[in-house]
C-alpha positions as CSV (number, residue, x, y, z in Angstrom):
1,X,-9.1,-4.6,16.0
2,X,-9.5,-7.5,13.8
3,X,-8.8,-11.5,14.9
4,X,-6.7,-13.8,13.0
5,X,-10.1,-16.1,12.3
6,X,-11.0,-12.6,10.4
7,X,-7.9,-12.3,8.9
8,X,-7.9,-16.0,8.1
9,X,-11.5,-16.1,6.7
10,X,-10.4,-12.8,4.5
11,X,-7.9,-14.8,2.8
12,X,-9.5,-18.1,2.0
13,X,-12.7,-15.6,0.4
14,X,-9.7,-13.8,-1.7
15,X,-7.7,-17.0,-2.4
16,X,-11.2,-19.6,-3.1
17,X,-13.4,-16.8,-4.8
18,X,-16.4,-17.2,-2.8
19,X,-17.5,-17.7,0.6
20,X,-19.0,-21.3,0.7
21,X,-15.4,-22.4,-1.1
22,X,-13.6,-20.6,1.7
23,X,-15.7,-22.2,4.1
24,X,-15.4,-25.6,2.8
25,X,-11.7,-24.4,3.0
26,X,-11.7,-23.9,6.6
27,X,-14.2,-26.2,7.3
28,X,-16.5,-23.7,8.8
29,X,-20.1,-23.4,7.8
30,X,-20.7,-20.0,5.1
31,X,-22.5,-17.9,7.6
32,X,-19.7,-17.7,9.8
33,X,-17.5,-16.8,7.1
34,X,-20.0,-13.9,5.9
35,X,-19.8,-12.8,9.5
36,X,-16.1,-12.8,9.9
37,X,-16.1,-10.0,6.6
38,X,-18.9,-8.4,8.1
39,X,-17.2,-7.6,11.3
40,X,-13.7,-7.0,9.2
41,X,-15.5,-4.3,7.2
42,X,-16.6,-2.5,10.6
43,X,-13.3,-2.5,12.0
């Protein structure tokens, strides 16, 4: 099962077009990001 932060980090990469502009976004740092897709692909 997936978390919203996954679900939210998903949408900023989509919506920003990269994942340091979706971090910046959600102002989380890029490897936390990364990690959120990373665990959304295993799901």
């Amino acid at each position: 099962m997936f978390s919203i932060d996954q679900l939210h980090a998903f949408i900023a990469t989509v919506e920003a077009g990269s994942f340091s502009a979706a971090a910046r976004r959600l102002s989380k740092v890029q490897s936390v990001v990364s990690q959120h897709i990373i665990n959304l692909e295993i799901d």
